[in-house]
C-alpha positions in Angstrom: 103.4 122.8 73.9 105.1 122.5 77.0 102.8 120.7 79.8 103.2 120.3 83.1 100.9 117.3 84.4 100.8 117.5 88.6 100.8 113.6 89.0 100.2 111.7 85.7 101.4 108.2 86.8 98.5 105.9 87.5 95.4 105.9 86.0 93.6 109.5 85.1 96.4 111.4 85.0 98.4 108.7 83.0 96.1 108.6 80.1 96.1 112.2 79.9 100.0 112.4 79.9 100.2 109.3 77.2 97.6 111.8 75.0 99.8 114.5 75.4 102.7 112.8 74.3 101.2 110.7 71.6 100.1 114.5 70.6 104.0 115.2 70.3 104.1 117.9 73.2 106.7 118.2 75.5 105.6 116.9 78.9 106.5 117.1 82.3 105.3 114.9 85.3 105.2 116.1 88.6 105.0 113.1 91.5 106.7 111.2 94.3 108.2 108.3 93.2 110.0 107.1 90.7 108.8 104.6 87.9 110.1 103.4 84.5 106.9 104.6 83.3 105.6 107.1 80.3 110.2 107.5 79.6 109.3 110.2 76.8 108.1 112.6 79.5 110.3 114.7 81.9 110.1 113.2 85.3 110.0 115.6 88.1 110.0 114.1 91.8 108.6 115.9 94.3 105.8 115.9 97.2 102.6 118.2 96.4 102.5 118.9 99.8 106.0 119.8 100.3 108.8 121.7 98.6 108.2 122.5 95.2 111.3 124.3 94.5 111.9 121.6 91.1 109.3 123.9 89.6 111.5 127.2 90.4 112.3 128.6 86.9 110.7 126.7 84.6 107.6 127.8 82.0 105.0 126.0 80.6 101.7 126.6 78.1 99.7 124.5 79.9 99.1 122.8 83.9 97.2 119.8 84.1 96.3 119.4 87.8 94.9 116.1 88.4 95.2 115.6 92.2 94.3 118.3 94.6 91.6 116.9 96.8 92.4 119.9 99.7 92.1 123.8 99.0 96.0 124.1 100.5 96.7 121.6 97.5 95.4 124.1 94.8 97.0 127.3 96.1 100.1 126.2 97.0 100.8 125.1 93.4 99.9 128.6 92.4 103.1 130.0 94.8 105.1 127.7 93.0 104.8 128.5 89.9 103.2 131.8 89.6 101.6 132.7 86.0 104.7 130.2 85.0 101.7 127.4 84.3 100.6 128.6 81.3 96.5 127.4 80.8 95.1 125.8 84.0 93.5 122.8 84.0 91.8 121.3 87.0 90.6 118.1 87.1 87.0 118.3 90.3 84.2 115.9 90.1 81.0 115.7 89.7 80.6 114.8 93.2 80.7 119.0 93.8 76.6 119.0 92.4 73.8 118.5 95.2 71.7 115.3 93.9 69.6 117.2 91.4 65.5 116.4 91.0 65.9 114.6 87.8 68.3 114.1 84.6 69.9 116.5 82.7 70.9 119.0 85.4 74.2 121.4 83.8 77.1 122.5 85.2 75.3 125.8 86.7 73.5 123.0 88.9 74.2 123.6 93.0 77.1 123.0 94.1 78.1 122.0 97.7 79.1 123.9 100.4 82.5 124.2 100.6 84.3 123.2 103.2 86.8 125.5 105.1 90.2 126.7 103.0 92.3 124.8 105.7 90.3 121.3 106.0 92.2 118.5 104.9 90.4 115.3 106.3 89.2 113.5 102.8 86.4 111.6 103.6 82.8 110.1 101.6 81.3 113.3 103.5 84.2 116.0 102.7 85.2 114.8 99.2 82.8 116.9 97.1 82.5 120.1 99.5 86.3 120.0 99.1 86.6 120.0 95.8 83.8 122.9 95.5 87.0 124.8 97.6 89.3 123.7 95.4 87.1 125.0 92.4 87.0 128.6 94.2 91.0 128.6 94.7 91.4 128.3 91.7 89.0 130.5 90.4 90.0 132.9 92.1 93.9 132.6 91.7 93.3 131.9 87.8 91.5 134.4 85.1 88.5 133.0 83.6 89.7 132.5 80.2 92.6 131.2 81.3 91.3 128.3 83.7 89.2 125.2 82.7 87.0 123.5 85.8 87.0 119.5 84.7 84.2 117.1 86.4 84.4 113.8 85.6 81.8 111.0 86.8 83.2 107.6 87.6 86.1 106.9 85.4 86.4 103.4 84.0 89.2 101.7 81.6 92.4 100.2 81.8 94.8 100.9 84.5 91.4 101.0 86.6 93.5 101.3 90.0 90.5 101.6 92.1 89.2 98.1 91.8 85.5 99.3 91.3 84.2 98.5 87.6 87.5 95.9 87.0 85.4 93.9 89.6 82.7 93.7 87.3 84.5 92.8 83.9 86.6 90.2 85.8 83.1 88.6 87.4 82.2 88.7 84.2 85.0 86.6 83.0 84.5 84.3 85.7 80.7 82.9 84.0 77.8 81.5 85.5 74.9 83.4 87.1 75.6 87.1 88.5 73.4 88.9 91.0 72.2 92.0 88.9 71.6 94.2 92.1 68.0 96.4 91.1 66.5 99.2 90.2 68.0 98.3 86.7 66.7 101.2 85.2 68.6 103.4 88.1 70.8 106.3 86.1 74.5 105.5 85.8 77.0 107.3 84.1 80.9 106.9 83.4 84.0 108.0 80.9 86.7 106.0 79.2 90.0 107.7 81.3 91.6 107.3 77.6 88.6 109.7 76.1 89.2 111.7 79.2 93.0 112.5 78.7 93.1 113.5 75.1 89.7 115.6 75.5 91.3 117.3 78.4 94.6 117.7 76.0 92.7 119.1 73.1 91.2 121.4 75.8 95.0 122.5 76.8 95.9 123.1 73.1 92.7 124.9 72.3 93.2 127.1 75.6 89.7 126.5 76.4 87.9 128.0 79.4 85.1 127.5 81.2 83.4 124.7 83.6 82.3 121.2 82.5 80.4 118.0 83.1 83.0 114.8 81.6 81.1 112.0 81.3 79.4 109.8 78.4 75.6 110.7 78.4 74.2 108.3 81.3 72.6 105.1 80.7 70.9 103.0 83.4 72.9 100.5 85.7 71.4 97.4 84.2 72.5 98.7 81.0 75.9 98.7 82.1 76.0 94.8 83.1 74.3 93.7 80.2 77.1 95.7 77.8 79.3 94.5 80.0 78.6 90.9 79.7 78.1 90.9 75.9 81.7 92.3 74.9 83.2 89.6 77.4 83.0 86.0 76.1 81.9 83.4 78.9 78.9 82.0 79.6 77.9 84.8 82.2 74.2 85.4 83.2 72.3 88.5 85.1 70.1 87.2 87.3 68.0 90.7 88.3 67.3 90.6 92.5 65.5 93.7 94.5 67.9 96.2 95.4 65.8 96.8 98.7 65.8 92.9 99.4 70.2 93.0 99.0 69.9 96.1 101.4 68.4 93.7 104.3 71.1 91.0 103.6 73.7 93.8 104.0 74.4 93.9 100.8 76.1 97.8 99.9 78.3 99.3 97.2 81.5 98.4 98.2 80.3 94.5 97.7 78.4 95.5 94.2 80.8 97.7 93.5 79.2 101.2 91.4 75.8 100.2 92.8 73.9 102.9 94.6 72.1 100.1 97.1 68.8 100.3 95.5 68.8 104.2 95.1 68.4 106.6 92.0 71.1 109.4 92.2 70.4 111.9 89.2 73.8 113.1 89.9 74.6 110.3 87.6 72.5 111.6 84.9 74.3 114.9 84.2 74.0 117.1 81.0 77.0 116.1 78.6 76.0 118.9 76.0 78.2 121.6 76.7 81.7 118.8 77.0 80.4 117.5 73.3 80.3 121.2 72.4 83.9 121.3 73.2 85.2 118.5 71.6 84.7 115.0 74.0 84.1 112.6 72.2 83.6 108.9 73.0 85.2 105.7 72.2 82.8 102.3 71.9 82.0 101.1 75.1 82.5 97.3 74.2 86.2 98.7 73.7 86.4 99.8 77.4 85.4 96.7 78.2 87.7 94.5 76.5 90.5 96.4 77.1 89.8 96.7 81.0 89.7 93.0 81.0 92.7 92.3 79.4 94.5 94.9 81.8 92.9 93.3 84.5 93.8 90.0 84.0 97.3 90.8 83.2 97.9 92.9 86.3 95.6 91.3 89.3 97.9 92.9 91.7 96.3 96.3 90.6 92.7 95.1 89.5 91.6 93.8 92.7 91.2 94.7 95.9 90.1 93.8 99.3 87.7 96.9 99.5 85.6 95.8 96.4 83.7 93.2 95.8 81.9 89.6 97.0 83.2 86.3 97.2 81.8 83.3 95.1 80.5 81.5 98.3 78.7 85.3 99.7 77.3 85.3 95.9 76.0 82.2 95.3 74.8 82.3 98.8 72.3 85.2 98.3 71.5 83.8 94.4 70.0 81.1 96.3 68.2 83.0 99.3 66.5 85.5 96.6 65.5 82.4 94.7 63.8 81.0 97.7 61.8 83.9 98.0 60.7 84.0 94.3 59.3 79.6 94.8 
């Protein structure tokens, strides 16, 4: 097949272009800048937001859009290439669902409301109402059985670029005694980007229609440490502290990074049913975890930032302070 990947360099969009080519189609990358990266595929430069005249006369089977976050985004990729595209693929998230009562909630869930056609201020607020517009573009510019509606939860693996669960692996790394931020048992949900990409791939080559959830079924947040720590070898410990108690040392989700500050959001316990039904599948998670240490450690530049996390001193700090309070 012939696919056209809108972006495709960096971390969700890059597994899905390294499936696609380890799958022996013929693929082409639509993004900025140029990079020595993924050589097999066709490397179109362009600006989304700009002129996309390199797209004027070419066909594809397939269109994997993996970076529209504004409605303008969605439909001026349709003027560009027309019915040229082949099989749409658009990549939401599940932050389009109102926080449903409990677990289990499907993709028929509520949805947002979505924000004006012309909005393009990408905020925690605007994010999901957004993509709900970009999901009605689309629908509307695409036929039904020719457009598949892709929401992932939090995406976690190698080439992790946000900084969020690399935090976690590398803490993990580090040893000694980690604040465990409470309720455990609160509902937490994720997907390999690798198991992402060639699911999303097989969906292209099947010509699959239709809206779905993309995540591994959801587990609890305390689960997540603990698998975390046991597939990383150091001599690591949870120590479990009161989510409400971190909230009233300022503690957030930025500093624990994937915490929801003492909170249960059932939006992080979605139905997975109907994904499995199409194919997703799931890789080990102690895999995800190895491998997103290793990436991590050999590319710091990438799998840290100044936005996530809490210093050893802020750490050990509050370790102490909750310990006080348990004397």
């Amino acid at each position: 097949m012939r696919i056209l990947i809108i972006g495709g360099t960096r971390f969700v969009g890059h597994a899905m272009a390294e499936a696609a080519l380890d799958s022996g189609h013929d693929v082409s990358l639509l993004h900025r800048t140029a990079t020595d990266e993924l050589p097999a595929a066709t490397h179109l430069l362009a600006d989304r937001d700009g002129d996309l005249s390199v797209l004027a006369g070419l066909d594809f089977d397939a269109t994997i859009d993996v970076c529209a976050y504004v409605p303008g985004q969605v439909r001026s990729l349709h003027e560009a290439l027309g019915d040229r595209g082949g099989h749409h693929l658009f990549v939401s998230t599940v932050s389009v669902y109102q926080e449903p009562d409990g677990p289990g909630a499907s993709e028929d869930s509520p949805l947002f409301a979505p924000a004006p056609e012309d909005a393009t201020e990408v905020t925690n607020e605007t994010y999901g109402p957004l993509k709900v517009t970009c999901e009605n573009v689309a629908t509307e510019l695409y036929p039904a059985d020719a457009l598949a509606i892709i929401r992932p939860t939090y995406v976690v693996g190698p080439r992790d670029m946000t900084a969020r669960y690399p935090w976690w692996v590398l803490r993990a790394a580090r040893g000694g005694n980690i604040i465990a931020p409470g309720p455990a048992e609160a509902p937490m949900q994720y997907i390999d980007a690798r198991d992402l990409g060639s699911w999303t791939v097989r969906l292209a080559e099947q010509r699959v229609g239709g809206t779905f959830t993309a995540a591994h079924p959801h587990t609890t947040y305390g689960a997540l440490l603990d698998e975390t720590l046991e597939a990383v070898p150091s001599d690591a410990r949870l120590v479990p502290v009161d989510g409400d108690w971190l909230v009233e040392q300022g503690v957030d989700g930025l500093q624990l990074p994937l915490w929801t500050e003492g909170g249960v959001e059932w939006s992080l316990a979605m139905a997975t049913d109907k994904a499995q039904v199409a194919g997703l599948t799931y890789r080990p998670f102690a895999e995800t975890v190895r491998d997103t240490l290793a990436w991590a450690e050999a590319n710091p530049d990438q799998a840290v930032s100044e936005q996530w996390g809490m210093s050893p001193e802020r750490e050990q700090e509050l370790l102490m302070a909750w310990q006080t309070t348990q004397a």
